[in-house]
PANUKE-167980 format. One record per residue (C-alpha): x, y, z. Coordinates in steps of 0.5 Angstrom, whole numbers, padded with zeros to 4 digits, always signed. Layout:
# PANUKE-167980
XYZ
...
//
This chain:
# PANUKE-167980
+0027+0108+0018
+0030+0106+0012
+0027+0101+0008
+0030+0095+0004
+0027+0088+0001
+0032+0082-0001
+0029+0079-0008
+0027+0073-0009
+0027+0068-0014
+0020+0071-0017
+0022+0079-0017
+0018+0079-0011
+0021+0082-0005
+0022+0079+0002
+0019+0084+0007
+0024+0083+0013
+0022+0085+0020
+0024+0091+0024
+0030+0090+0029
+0029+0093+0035
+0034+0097+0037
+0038+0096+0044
+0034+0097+0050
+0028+0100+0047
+0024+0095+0051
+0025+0097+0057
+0028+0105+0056
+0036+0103+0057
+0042+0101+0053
+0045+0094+0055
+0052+0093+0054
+0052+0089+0048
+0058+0082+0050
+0061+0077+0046
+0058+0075+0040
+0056+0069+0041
+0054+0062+0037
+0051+0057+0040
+0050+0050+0037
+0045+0045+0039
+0037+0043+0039
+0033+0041+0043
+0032+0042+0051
+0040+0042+0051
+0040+0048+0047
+0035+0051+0051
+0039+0051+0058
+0045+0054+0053
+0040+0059+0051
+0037+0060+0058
+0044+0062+0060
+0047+0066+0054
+0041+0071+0054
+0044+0074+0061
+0051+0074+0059
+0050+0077+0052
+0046+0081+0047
+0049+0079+0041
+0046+0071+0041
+0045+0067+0036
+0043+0060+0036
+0044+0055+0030
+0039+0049+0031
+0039+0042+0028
+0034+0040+0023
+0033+0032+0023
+0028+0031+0027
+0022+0026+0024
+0017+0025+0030
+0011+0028+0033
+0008+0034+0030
+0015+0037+0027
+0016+0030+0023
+0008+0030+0021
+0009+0038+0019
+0015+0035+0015
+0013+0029+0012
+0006+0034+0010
+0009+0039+0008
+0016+0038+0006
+0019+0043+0011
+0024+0044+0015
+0021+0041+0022
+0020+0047+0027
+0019+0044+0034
+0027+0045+0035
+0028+0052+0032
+0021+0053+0037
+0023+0051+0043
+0030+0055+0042
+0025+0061+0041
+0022+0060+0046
+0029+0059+0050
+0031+0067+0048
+0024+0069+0050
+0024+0075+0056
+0023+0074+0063
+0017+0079+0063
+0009+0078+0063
+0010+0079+0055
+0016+0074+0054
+0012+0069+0059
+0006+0069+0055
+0009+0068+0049
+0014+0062+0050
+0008+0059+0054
+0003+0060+0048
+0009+0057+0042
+0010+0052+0046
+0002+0050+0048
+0000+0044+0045
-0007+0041+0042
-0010+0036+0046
-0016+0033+0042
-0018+0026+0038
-0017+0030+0032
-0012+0033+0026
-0009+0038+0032
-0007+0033+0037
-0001+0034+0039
+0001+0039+0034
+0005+0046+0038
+0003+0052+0037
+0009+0055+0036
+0010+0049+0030
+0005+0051+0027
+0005+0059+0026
+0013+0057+0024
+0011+0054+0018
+0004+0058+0016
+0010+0064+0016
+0013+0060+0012
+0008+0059+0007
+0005+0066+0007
+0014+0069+0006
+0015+0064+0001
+0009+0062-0003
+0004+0068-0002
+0004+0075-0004
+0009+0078+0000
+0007+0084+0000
+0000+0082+0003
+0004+0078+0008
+0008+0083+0011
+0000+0085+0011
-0003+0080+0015
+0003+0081+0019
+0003+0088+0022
-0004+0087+0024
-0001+0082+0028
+0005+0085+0031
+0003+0089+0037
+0002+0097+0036
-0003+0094+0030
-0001+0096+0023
+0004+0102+0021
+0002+0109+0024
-0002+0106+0030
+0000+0110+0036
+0006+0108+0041
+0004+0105+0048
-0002+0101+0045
+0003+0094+0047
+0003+0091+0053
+0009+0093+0058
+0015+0088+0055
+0013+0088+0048
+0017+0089+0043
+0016+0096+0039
+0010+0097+0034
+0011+0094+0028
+0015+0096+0022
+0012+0099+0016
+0017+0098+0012
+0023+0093+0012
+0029+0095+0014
+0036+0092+0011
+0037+0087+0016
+0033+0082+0020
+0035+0082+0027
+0041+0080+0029
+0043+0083+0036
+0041+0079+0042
+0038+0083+0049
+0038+0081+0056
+0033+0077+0060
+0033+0069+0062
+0027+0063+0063
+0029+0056+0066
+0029+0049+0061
+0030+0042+0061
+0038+0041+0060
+0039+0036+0055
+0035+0031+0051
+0033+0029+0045
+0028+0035+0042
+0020+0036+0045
+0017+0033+0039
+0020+0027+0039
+0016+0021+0043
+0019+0021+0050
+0020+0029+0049
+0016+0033+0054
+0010+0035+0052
+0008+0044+0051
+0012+0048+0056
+0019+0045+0054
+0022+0052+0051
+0025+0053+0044
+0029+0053+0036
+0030+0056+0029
+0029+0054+0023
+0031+0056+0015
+0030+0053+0008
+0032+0051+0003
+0037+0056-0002
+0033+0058-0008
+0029+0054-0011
+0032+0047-0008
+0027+0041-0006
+0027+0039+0000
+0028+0033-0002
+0033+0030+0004
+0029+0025+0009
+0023+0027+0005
+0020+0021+0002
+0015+0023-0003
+0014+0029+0001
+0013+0036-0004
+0020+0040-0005
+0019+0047-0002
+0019+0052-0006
+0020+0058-0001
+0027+0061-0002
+0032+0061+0004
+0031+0069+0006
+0024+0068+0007
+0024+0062+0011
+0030+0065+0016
+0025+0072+0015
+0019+0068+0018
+0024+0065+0024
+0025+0073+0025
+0018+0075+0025
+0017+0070+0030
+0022+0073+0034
+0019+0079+0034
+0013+0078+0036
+0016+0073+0042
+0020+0079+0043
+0026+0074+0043
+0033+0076+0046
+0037+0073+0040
+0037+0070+0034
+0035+0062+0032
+0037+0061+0025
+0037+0053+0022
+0043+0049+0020
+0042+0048+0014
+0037+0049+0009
+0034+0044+0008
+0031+0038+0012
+0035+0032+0013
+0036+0025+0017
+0041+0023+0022
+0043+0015+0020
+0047+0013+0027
+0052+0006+0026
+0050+0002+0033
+0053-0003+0035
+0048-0008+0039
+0042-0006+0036
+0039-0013+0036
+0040-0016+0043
+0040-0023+0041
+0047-0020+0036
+0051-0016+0042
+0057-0016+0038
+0054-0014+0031
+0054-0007+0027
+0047-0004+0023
+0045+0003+0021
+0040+0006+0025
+0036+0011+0021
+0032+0017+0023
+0033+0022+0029
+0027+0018+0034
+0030+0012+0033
+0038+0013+0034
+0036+0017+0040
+0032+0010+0043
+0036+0004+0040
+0039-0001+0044
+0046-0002+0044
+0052+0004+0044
+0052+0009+0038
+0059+0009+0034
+0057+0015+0031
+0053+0018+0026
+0053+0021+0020
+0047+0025+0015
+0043+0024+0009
+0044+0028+0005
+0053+0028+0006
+0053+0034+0005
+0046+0039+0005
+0047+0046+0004
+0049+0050+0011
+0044+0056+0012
+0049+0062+0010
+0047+0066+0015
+0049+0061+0020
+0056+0060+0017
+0056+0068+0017
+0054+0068+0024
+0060+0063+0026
+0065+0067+0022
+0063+0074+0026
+0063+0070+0032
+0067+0072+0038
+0066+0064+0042
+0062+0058+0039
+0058+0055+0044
+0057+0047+0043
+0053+0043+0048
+0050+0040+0052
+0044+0036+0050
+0043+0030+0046
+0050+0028+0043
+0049+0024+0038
+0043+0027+0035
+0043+0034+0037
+0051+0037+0038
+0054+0032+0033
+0050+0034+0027
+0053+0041+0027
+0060+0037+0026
+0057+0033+0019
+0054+0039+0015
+0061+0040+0010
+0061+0047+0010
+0058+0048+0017
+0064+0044+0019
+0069+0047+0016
+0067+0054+0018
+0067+0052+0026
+0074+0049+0025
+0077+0055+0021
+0072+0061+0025
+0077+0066+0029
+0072+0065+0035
+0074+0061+0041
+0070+0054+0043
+0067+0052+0050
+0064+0046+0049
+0058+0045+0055
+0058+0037+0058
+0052+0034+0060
+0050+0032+0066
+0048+0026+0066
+0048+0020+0060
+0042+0021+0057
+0039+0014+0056
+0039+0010+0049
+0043+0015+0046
+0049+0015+0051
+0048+0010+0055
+0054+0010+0060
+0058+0014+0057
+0063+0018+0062
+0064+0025+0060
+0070+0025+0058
+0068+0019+0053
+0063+0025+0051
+0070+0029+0049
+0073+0023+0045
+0066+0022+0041
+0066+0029+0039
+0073+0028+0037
+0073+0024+0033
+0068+0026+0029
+0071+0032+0028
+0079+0031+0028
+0080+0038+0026
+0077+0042+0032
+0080+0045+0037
+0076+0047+0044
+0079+0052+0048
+0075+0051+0054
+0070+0045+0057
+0065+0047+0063
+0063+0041+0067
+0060+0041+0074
+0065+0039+0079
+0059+0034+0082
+0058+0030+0076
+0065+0029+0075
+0068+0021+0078
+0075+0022+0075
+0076+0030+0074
+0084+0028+0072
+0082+0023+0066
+0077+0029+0065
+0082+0033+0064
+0086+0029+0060
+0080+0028+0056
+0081+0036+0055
+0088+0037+0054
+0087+0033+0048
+0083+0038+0045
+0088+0044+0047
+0083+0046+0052
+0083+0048+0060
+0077+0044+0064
+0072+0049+0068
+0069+0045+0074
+0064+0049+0077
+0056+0047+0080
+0053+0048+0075
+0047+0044+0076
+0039+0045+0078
+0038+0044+0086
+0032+0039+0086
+0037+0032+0084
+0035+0033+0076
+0040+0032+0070
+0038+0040+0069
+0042+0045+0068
+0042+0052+0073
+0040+0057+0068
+0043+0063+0073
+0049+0058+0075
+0051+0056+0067
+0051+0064+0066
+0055+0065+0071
+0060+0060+0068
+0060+0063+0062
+0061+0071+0065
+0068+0068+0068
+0069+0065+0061
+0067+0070+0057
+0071+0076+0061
+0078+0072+0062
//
């Protein structure tokens, strides 16, 4: 196997994991489908994931990085990092449908409960952010060290077949060029929409996963961070620690961050003070505009313009479709739209553009809004994006001829399709939505 290393601002190289080829888990050789983007955060990312990893082996998900509460804004604030509980839970999302990838989701997405410092805190956060800090501020060598101990098949030159069935092949002894970038099949159910789990109000452990970045060499963290450290850790260290988090998870794609750097979202919102309906305030902070009274206009970040991770905006140019939603609107799908470069390559890309509705109105965020109000928000937020293809489910939608009116608008087409779980919840059907996808994808 080839050996490579990207350097970092120290001289030190940045030892990447190994990709695992195709097939390899499981002895045969899929074929690869479309190279597919998908844009979110949160339970919602998690239904798109869910479904993706069983249309696709070429997946890679780009996660807002704006939440501020429970254990991912406590690390922030800490720690200066990305907060990791969206790039977790999109993690946990690509996890395989074996004992290997069951085990693994379940265990980045246990939560502590004690009455002390770990309350609350998700495993999966935690691991995220030591990777982080053992890529970025340690020695590399001695990380990557620490790290194919841990990997199954133990160090370099531990025999094949130690690692239980499922699990992605031994650990590499040197890194290859390039982290993982291809996806492998398999599926696992989630929550369809919502704001991310370590939000108050946000499902406890068991609500799957995300991916993060970091910011580009030597920047502080700076945004949304106040009095928080700056981050030294350079960017490729902080998207190799999510990629030898997916190895280890053995995760049938890839979770980058949408940007690199931490940032908050500032919502305008119309009636936030009940006793003033008609007056318009600035709701600050991603926990807040997800449950503030009244109707978000839009949203916008701080800082205007965070640097966009670049293998994210490499991801939408080498993309065949771009998937945004469903999930929480105003703090999970529209962020992708106010990060400058991030928007300019999702409007520029050559790929086509699916945008998957929620299923219900989330409370707070969107309180009433059709589905079709959910097209003219995201419109409006980005005038310049066309969309080829809007997926609904057909039992959800009241005026199907507004809806595709709405569509139209957009330059698109309007799928209907019964898409959504049978026990009653606003929950997307993983093996429904992929099905979707697969009529999609193939016209």
């Amino acid at each position: 196997m080839t050996s490579a290393a990207s350097e970092t601002p120290a001289g030190e190289p940045v030892r990447e994991p190994a990709r695992v080829a195709d097939g390899e888990r499981n002895g045969t050789v899929k074929p690869l489908g479309p190279k597919v983007v998908a844009l979110g955060g949160g339970h919602g990312l998690y239904a798109s994931l869910s479904a993706l990893r069983r249309v696709t082996d070429r997946l890679t998900a780009v996660v807002t990085v704006a939440d501020d509460g429970g254990s991912s804004g406590r690390l922030r604030r800490e720690l200066g990092v990305l907060p990791p509980g969206d790039l977790r839970m999109a993690l946990a999302a690509l996890c395989g449908d074996d004992e290997w990838g069951q085990t693994w989701r379940d265990v980045v997405q246990h939560r502590f409960r004690s009455e002390g410092d770990l309350q609350g805190h998700a495993v999966g956060n935690l691991l995220i952010v030591a990777l982080w800090e053992l890529l970025g501020g340690a020695s590399t060598g001695a990380a990557a060290d620490l790290l194919l101990g841990a990997l199954p098949g133990g160090a370099a030159g531990a025999p094949s077949g130690t690692a239980p069935q499922g699990a992605p092949g031994g650990a590499p002894n040197s890194a290859p060029t390039s982290a993982p970038t291809s996806a492998h099949g398999g599926l696992a159910e989630g929550p369809s929409s919502g704001e991310a789990g370590d939000s108050p109000g946000g499902s406890p452990g068991g609500v799957p996963g995300a991916v993060a970045g970091g910011p580009r060499g030597g920047e502080p963290a700076g945004a949304g961070v106040p009095g928080g450290p700056a981050w030294g850790a350079p960017s490729g260290s902080t998207v190799a620690g999510l990629d030898w988090v997916g190895r280890l998870l053995g995760a049938h794609g890839r979770v980058l961050p949408m940007a690199a750097v931490p940032m908050d979202i500032v919502a305008e919102v119309r009636g936030a003070d009940p006793s003033r309906p008609d007056e318009v305030t600035r709701v600050k902070g991603q926990v807040a505009c997800a449950k503030t009274p009244g109707s978000v206009l839009g949203v916008s970040l701080v800082p205007a313009d965070p640097p966009a991770c670049p293998e994210a905006l490499a991801a939408v140019e080498d993309a065949d479709w771009i998937v945004f939603g469903p999930g929480s609107w105003f703090t999970s799908v529209l962020p992708h739209l106010k990060v400058p470069a991030l928007a300019r390559a999702l409007t520029s890309s050559r790929a086509r553009r699916v945008v998957a509705l929620n299923l219900a109105p989330q409370p707070g965020e969107t309180d009433d809004f059709s589905p079709q109000a959910h097209l003219e928000v995201l419109q409006a937020h980005a005038p310049d994006l066309s969309v080829d293809v809007v997926i609904a489910d057909e039992g959800v939608v009241e005026d199907p001829g507004a809806l595709e009116k709405a569509v139209r608008r957009l330059g698109g087409r309007l799928v209907l399709a019964g898409v959504a779980a049978d026990d009653g919840s606003p929950r997307h059907d993983p093996a429904r939505l992929a099905q979707a996808f697969v009529q999609i994808f193939s016209e």
